[in-house]
N, C-alpha and C positions, 0 to 999 in steps of 0.2 A: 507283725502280729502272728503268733500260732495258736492252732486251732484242732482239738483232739473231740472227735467223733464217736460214740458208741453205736455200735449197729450190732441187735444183738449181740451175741459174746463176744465181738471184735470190736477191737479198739481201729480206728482211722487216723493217723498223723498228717493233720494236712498242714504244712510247712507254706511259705509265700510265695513261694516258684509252683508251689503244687495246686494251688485254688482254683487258678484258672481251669487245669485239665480238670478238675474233679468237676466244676460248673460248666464244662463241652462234652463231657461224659454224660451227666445228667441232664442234658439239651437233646443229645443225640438218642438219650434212654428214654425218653417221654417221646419225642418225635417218632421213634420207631413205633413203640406204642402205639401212640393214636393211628397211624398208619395200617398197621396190621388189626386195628379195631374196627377202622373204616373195610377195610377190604373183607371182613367178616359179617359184618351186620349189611353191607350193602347188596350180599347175596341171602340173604335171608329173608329181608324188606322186600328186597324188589320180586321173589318168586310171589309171596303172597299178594303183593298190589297189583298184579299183573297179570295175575291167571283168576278167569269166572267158573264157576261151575254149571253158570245156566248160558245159554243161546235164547235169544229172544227172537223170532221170526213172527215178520207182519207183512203180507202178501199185498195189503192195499195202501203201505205206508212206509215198506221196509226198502234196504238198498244193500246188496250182497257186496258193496266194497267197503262198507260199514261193521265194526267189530261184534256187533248182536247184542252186546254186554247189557242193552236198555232194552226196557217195551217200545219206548218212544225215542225221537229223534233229540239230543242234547245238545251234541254242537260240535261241529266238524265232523269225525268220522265215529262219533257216538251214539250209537242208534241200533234197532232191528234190523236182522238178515232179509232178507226179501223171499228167499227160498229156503225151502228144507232141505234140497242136497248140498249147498253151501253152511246151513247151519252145521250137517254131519261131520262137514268136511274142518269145521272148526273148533269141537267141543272137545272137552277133556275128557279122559278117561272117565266113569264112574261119573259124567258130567250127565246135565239136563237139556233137554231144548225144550221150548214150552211155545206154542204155536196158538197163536193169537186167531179166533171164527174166520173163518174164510174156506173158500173153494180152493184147492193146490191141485193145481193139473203137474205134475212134478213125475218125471223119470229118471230111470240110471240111479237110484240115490243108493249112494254104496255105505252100509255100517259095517266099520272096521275097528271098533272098538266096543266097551260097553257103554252102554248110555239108557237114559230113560227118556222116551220122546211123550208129552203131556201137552192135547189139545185142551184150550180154553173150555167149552166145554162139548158134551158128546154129541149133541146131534148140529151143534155150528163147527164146529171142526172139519172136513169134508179133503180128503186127500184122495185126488184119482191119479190112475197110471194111465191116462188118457193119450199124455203123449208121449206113443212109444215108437 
C-alpha cells in the first residue's frame, strides 16, 4: 500500500518501508511535546500554589514551625505563626502579617523587606519590646 500526504504546500510520499519511521517520528514529536509542556506549566503552577501573601500569627494558639498561611490550625504544619519575629522572617515581599488580639512581648524582630504588618484590631492588638 502507498500512501501520499499533503502538509500544507508539500506533498509526503510515504512508501511501505517508510510508515513505520514516519509513525516513530510522530511518537517521538508528541512525547517531546508533552514533555516540554509539562516542564513549563509545572513552574508556573507551582510559584502561585505555593507562595501566601498574608502570615497569619496567633500568640495563644499559634506554633512558629507551622507555615502561618491560616488563622487557625488545619492540619499538620498548617496553621498560625506563634510569633511576629518569625511571621517577619517568613513573609513575601509586598506581603501581609495580620496578628490576631493578644499581648506580644516580642524582640529583635528585624524587617528586611516590605511588608504591611495589620493587628486585629487597635486597642486588642498590644506589641511590647518588653523582652529585650
Amino acid at each position: 500500500m502507498e500512501l501520499l500526504i499533503t502538509w500544507g504546500n508539500e506533498y509526503i510520499y510515504i512508501g511501505r518501508t517508510h510508515s513505520i519511521n514516519v509513525l516513530n517520528y510522530n511518537i517521538i514529536t508528541f512525547t517531546l511535546l508533552l514533555i516540554v509542556l509539562t516542564f513549563i506549566f509545572s513552574f508556573g503552577i507551582g510559584n502561585v500554589a505555593a507562595q501566601s501573601n498574608t502570615i497569619y500569627v496567633n500568640g495563644s494558639s499559634g506554633n512558629d514551625s507551622w507555615n502561618g498561611l491560616n488563622s487557625t490550625w488545619i492540619n499538620s504544619t498548617n496553621g498560625p505563626k506563634a510569633s511576629i519575629k518569625n511571621a517577619t522572617e517568613c513573609v513575601n515581599c509586598r506581603g501581609s502579617i495580620f496578628i490576631v488580639n493578644g499581648t506580644y512581648n516580642e524582640n529583635n524582630i528585624l524587617i528586611n523587606t516590605n511588608m504591611t504588618i495589620i493587628g486585629e484590631t487597635q486597642n486588642g492588638t498590644i506589641i511590647t519590646g518588653s523582652n529585650i
